[in-house]
C-alpha positions in Angstrom: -57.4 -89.5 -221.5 -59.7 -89.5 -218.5 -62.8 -89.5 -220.9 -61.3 -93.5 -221.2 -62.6 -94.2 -217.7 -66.0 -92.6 -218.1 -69.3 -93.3 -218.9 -70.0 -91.5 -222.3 -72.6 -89.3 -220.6 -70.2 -87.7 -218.6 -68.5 -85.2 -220.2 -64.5 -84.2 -219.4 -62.3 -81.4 -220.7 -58.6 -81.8 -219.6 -55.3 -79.6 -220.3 -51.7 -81.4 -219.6 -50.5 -77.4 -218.9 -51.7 -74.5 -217.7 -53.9 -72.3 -219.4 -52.5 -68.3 -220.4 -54.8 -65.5 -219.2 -57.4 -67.1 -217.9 -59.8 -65.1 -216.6 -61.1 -65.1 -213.4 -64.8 -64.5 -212.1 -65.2 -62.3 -209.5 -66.6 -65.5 -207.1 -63.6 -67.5 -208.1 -61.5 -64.7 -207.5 -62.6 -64.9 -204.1 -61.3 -68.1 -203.5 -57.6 -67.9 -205.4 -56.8 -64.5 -204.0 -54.7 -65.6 -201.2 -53.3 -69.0 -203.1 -49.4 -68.8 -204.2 -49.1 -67.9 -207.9 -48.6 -71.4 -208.6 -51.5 -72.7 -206.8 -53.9 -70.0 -208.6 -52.5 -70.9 -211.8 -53.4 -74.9 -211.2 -56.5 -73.5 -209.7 -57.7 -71.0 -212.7 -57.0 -73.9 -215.5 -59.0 -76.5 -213.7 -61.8 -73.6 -213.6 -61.2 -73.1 -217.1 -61.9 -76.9 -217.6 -64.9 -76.9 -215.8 -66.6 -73.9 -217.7 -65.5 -75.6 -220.8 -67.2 -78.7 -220.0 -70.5 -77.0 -218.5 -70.7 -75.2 -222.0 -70.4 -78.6 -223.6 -73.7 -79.3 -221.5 -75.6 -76.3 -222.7 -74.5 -73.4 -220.0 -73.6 -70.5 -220.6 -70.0 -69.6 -218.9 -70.6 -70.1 -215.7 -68.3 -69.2 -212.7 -67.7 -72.4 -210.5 -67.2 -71.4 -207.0 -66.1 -73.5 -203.8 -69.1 -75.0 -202.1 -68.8 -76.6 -198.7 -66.1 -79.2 -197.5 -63.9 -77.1 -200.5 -65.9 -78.9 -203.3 -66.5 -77.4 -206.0 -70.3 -75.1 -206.5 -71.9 -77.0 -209.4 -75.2 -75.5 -211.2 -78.3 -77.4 -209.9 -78.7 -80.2 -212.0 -75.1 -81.5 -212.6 -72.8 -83.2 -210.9 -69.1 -82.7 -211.7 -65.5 -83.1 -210.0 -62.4 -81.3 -211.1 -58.5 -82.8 -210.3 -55.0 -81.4 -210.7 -51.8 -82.5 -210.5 -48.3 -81.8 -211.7 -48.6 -81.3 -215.8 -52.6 -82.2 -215.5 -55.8 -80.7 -214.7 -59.4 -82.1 -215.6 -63.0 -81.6 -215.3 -65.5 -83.8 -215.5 -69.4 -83.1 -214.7 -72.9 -85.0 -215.9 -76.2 -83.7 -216.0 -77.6 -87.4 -215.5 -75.3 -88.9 -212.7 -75.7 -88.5 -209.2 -72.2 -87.9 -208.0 -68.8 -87.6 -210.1 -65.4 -88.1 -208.6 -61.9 -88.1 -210.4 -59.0 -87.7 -209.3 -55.2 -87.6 -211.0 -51.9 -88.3 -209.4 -48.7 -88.9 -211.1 -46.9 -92.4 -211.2 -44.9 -92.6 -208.7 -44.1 -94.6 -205.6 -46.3 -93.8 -202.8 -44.5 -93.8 -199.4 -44.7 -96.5 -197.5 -45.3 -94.5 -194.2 -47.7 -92.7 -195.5 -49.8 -95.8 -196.7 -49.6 -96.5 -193.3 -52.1 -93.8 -192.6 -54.3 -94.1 -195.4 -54.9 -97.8 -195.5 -56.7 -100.8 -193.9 -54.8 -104.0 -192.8 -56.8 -105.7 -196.0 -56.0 -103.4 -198.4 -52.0 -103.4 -197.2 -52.3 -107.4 -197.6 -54.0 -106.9 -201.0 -51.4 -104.7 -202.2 -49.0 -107.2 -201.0 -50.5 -109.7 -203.0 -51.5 -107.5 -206.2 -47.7 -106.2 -206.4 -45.8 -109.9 -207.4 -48.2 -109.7 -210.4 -47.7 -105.8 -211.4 -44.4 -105.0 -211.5 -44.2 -101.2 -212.9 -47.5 -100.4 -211.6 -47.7 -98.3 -208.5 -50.3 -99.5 -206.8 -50.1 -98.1 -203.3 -51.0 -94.5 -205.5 -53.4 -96.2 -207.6 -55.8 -97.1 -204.3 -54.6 -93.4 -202.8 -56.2 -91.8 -205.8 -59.1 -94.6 -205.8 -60.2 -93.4 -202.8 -59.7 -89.4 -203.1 -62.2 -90.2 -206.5 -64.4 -91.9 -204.3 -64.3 -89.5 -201.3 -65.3 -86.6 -204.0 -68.2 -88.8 -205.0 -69.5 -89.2 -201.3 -70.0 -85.8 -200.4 -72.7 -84.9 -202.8 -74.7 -88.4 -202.0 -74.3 -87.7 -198.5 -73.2 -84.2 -197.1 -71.1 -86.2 -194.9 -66.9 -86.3 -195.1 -65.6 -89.6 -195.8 -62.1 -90.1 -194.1 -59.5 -92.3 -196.3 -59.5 -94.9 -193.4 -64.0 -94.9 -192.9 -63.6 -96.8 -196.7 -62.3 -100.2 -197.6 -61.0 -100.3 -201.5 -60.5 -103.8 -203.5 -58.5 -103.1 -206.9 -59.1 -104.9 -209.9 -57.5 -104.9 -213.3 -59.1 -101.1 -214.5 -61.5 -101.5 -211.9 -62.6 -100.9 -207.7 -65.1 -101.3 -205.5 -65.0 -99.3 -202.7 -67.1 -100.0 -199.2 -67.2 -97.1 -196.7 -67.0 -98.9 -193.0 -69.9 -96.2 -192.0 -73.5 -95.9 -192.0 -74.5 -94.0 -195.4 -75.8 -94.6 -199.0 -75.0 -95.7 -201.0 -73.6 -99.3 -199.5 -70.5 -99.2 -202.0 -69.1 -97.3 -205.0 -67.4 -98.8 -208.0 -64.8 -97.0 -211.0 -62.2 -97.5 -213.1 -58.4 -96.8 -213.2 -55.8 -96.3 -215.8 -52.0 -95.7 -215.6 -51.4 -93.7 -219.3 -47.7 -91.8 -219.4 -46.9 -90.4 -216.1 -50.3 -90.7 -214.9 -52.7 -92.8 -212.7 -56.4 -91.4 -213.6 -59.2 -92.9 -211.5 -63.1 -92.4 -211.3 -66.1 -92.8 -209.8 -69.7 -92.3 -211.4 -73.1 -93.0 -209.3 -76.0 -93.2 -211.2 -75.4 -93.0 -215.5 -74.8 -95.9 -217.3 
């Protein structure tokens, strides 16, 4: 599904359950060994994603620990992102991109109160605006997941933390362009959304065609 939304040089692997028996490496151990059971489940499928996808590049089965900031510890040479949420987990990494972000979230109302704290006061007129012509379509998640895709996608370009309120997003029909409201590089990221079942997929690709 979220293959949809990317460029066909960026490869994804995705599972809509978790994954039986996976196995562990001892560096990913290291990281899941104090999550709940269900945390560590979600946690060891989307691992199990990602090593399926870098042996789709050419790897060997490689463990994919947790860098800094919690991102995920690529190979040098590829960029990648990995998302979960309830009933999906996904992997997506490049060798030929700069930066990969996705990000999953189901379809669902996003609290209002909480938009509150995630949003500029453009993006709550936009969404304003964008709702009398989408009914069905949650939008307020759709630019929450926009910008967790994009704030995965800054870190690598930038080694610095992007904060959901230091970036401005405009939604399109399948598309955004986000601006962060901070000095860095690049000046502004574009992707792509999709709402497919119960899901809203987004992502953000720098630098592949």
């Amino acid at each position: 599904m979220i293959q949809e939304i990317l460029p066909p040089r960026v490869i994804a692997v995705e599972a809509r359950r978790d994954l039986p028996s996976v196995l562990l490496h001892p560096v990913e151990w290291a990281v899941a060994e104090k999550m709940s059971a269900y945390r560590r489940q979600e946690f060891a499928t989307g691992r199990a994603c990602a090593r399926a996808a870098l042996t789709r590049l050419g790897f060997p089965p490689l463990p994919v620990g947790r860098g800094p900031m919690g991102a995920p510890d690529w190979p040098p040479g590829v960029a990648g992102s990995i998302t979960h949420c309830l009933g999906y987990r996904a992997c997506a990494v490049s060798r030929e991109a700069a930066a990969v972000g996705i990000d999953a979230e189901p379809h669902a109302e996003f609290p209002r109160v909480a938009l509150d704290f995630i949003t500029t006061q453009a993006e709550r007129i936009m969404l304003e605006q964008l709702e009398l012509h989408a009914p069905g379509v949650h939008l307020g998640r759709v630019l929450f997941s926009a910008k967790e895709a994009v704030c995965k996608a800054w870190w690598p370009l930038t080694r610095h933390r992007l904060g959901f309120t230091d970036l401005e997003v405009e939604l399109g029909e399948g598309t955004f362009a986000a601006r962060p409201l901070m000095p860095g590089t690049p000046s502004e990221l574009t992707g792509r959304w999709k709402v497919v079942d119960d899901l809203i997929l987004t992502a953000v690709v720098v630098g592949t065609e």
